[in-house]
N, C-alpha and C positions, 0 to 999 in steps of 0.2 A: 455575516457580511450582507449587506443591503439590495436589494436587486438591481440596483440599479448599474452596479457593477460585472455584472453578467458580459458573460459580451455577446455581441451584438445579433451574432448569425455562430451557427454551429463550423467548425473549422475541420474538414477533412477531405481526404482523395488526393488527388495529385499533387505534388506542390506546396502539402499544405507541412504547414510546421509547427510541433506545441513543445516545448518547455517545460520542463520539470526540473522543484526547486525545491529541494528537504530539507534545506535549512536556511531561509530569507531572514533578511536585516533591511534594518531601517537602518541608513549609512547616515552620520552626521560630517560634514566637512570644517574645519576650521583652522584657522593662522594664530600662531603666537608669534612675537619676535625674537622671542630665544628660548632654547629648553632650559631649565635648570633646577633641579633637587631644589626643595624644603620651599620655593618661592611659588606664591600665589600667581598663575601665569592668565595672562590677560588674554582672552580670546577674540576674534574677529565673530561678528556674528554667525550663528553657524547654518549650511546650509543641507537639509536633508533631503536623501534621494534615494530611492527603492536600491537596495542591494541584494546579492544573492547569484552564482552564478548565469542560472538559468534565465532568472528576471533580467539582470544585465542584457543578456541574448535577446530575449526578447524584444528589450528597449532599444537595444542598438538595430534589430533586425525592421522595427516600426520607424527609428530613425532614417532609416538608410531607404525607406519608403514601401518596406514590405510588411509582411501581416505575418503574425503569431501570438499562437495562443498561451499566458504562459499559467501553469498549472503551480498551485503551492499552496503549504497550509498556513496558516494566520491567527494569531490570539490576540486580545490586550487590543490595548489603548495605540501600541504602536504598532500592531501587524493591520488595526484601522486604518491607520496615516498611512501605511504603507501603498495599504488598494487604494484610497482616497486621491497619492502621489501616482501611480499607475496608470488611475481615470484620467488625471486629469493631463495626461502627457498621452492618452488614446489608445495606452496599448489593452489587448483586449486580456480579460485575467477570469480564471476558475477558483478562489480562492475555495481552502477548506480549513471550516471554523476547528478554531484549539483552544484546550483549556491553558494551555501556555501562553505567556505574552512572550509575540515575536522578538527578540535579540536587537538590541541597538549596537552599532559597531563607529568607531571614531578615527577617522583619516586629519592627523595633526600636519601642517607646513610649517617647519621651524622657519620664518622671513630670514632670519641672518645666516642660516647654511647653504638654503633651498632644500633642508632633506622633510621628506615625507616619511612620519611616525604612524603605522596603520594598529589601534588597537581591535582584535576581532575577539569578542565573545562568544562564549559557547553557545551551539543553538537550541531550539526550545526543545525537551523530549517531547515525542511521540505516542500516546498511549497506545496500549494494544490495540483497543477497537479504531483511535484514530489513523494507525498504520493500514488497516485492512481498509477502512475508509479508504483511503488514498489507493489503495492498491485498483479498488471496485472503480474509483472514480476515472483511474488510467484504462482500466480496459471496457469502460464504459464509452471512452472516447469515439468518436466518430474517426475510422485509420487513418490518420495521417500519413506523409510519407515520410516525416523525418521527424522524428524523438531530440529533444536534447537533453541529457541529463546531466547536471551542471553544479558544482559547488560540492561543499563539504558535508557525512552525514552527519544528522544530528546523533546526540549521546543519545544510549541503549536504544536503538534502531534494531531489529531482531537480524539474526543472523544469517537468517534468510528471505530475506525482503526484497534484495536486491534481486538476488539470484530468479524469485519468482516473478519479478516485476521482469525482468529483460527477458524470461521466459513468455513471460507474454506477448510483450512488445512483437521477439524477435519470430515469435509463432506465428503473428496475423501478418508478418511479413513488412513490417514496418523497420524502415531504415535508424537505427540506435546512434547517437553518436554520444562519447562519455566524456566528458572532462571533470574528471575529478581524479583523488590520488589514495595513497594509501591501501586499504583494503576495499576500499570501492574498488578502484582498480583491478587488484586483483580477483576481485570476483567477477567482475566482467569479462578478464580474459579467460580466466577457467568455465562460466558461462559459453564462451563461444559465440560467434554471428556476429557479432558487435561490426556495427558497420565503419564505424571509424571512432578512434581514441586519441584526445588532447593534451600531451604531456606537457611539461616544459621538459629543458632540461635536467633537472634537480629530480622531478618525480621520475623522471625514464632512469636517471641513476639509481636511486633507492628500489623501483622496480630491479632494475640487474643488480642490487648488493654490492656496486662496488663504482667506480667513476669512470664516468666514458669517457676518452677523451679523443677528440678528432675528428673530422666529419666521417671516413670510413667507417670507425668503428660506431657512429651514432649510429649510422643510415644500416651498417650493420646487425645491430640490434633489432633495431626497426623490424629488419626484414626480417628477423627469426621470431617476432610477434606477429605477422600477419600470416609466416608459412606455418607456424602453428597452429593455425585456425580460429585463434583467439580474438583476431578482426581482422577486417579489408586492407584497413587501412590505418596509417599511425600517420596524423599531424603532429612535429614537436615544435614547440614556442621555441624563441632562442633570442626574444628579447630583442636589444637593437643590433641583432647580426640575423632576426629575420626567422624566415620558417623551416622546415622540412616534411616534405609529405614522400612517405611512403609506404605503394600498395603493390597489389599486381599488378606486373608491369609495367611499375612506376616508378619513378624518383624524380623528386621535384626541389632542389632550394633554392630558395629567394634572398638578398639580401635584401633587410628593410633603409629605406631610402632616410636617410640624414633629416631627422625634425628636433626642435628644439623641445624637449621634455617638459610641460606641467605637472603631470598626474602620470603614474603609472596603473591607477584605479581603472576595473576593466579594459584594460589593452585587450588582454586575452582573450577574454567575451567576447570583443568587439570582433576578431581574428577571426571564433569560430561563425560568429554570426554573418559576418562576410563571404564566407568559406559557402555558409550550406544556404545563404537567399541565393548567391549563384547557384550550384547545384541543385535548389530545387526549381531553378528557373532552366534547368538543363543545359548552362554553361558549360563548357570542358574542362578540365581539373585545373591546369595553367593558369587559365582566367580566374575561374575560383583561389588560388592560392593566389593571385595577384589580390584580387578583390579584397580577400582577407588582410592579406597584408597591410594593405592600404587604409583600412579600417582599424586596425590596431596602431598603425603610426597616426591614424587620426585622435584617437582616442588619447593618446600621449600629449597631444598637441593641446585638448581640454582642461579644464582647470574644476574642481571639484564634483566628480562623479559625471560629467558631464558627456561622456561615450563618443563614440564618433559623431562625428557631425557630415552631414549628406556632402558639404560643398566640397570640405576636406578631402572626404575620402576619395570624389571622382574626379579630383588632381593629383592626388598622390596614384590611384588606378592608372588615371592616365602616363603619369610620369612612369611609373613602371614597368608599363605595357612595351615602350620603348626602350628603356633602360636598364628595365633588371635582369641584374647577373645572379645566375646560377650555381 
């Protein structure tokens, strides 16, 4: 990757927030006017936009008029276009070069249903030395005080990668927060310290092996993951019925305020990224989980990858602030 993509000023101390993304995509958006087996389906032009959890986070956290850094590795023809789309939207990126070409992923609008078809491809493997790469590049960082680590692993990622990497993080005292699922997951909770985890609710089911159903018994779970010591704190997505955050000493939910749905592409991202530019601006949890909120019903409100939008989100904040129930 070129220099010129560097970013600008080095990102750490207080406040500050970097992103980490192990398996980016280059998102393509496009419209058919109807699905259908064996037929040749005519596309709208298509329009592409950095994907990936963590990238997401980022973009939405630069959208929304804050700074981060987002960390990820990049191959090929398309993990170029990727930093190239990045640049050119300002958010500031560490990329680290792979023999892999980064993963292209395809978010279809059928026009005659309104449903959105999201195909995601596997992401690029890792080689060993490029894993340890990334590992030296994360604890090379300048501290931040907030991690995000975001998205899906890529295929044969070593089996303790994770484990070492949050061991680091959580050593220099740097605030973790994880969205991701599966055995990601679970290695972060068995890790420990995790400062805060993004489930929805599908992952927080398959985490307890069986179906939660009710706010009790969500908020219940919840708490036997934080009084485990597995993390602070568990935000659960819950889609357009909104959030749940709970920590010590805490229980928060929100419903999400009535928007007419484009895109469900990065809600969630947008959610977390709302959540921790409060919190690292030293907001109270409340307001952060409004924030949040409001940023994921923005994000809905977009139409091809297009994340929250600034205006959006501080009417729907506002709206909130007054209105929402618990």
């Amino acid at each position: 990757m070129t220099a010129s993509h560097k970013p600008r000023r080095k990102i750490g101390g207080r406040g500050a927030i970097v992103t980490l993304t192990l398996s980016p995509a280059l998102d393509i958006a496009t419209q058919i006017p109807r699905l259908r087996a064996e037929a040749k389906l005519r596309c709208t032009p298509p329009i592409y936009t950095p994907g990936g959890g963590g990238i997401n986070v980022a973009r939405a956290i630069h959208a929304l008029g804050g700074r981060a850094l987002a960390l990820f590795p990049a191959g090929g023809a398309s993990g170029q276009q990727l930093v190239e789309l990045l640049a050119a939207e300002g958010v500031a990126t560490q990329p680290l070069a792979i023999a892999e070409r980064t993963r292209e992923c395809l978010n279809v609008l059928e026009q005659a249903g309104a449903q959105q078809y999201r195909f995601v491809l596997p992401g690029a493997c890792l080689s060993a030395a490029e894993q340890t790469r990334l590992l030296e590049a994360v604890a090379a960082l300048p501290t931040p005080e907030y991690l995000v680590i975001s998205g899906s692993l890529p295929p044969g990622l070593a089996a303790d990668f994770l484990p070492r990497l949050l061991h680091d993080v959580i050593g220099r005292g740097i605030r973790c927060i994880l969205d991701s699922s599966g055995e990601a997951l679970r290695q972060a909770l068995e890790a420990g310290g995790v400062f805060m985890i993004k489930p929805n609710l599908n992952e927080l089911c398959s985490l307890a092996g069986e179906a939660i159903d009710g706010p009790e018994r969500l908020a219940g779970f919840a708490r036997e993951l934080v009084d485990g010591g597995g993390c602070a704190n568990v935000l659960v997505s819950l889609g357009a019925q909104g959030a749940l955050l709970v920590g010590q000493g805490r229980r928060e939910w929100l419903a999400a305020p009535t928007v007419q749905r484009c895109s469900t592409v990065g809600a969630g991202d947008s959610l977390v990224a709302g959540v921790t530019l409060k919190l690292a601006a030293g907001a109270p949890w409340r307001e952060a989980l409004c924030y949040g909120v409001a940023a994921g019903s923005a994000a809905i409100i977009g139409e091809g990858g297009a994340l929250c939008r600034l205006a959006d989100t501080e009417r729907l904040f506002a709206w909130l602030q007054v209105h929402g129930q618990g």
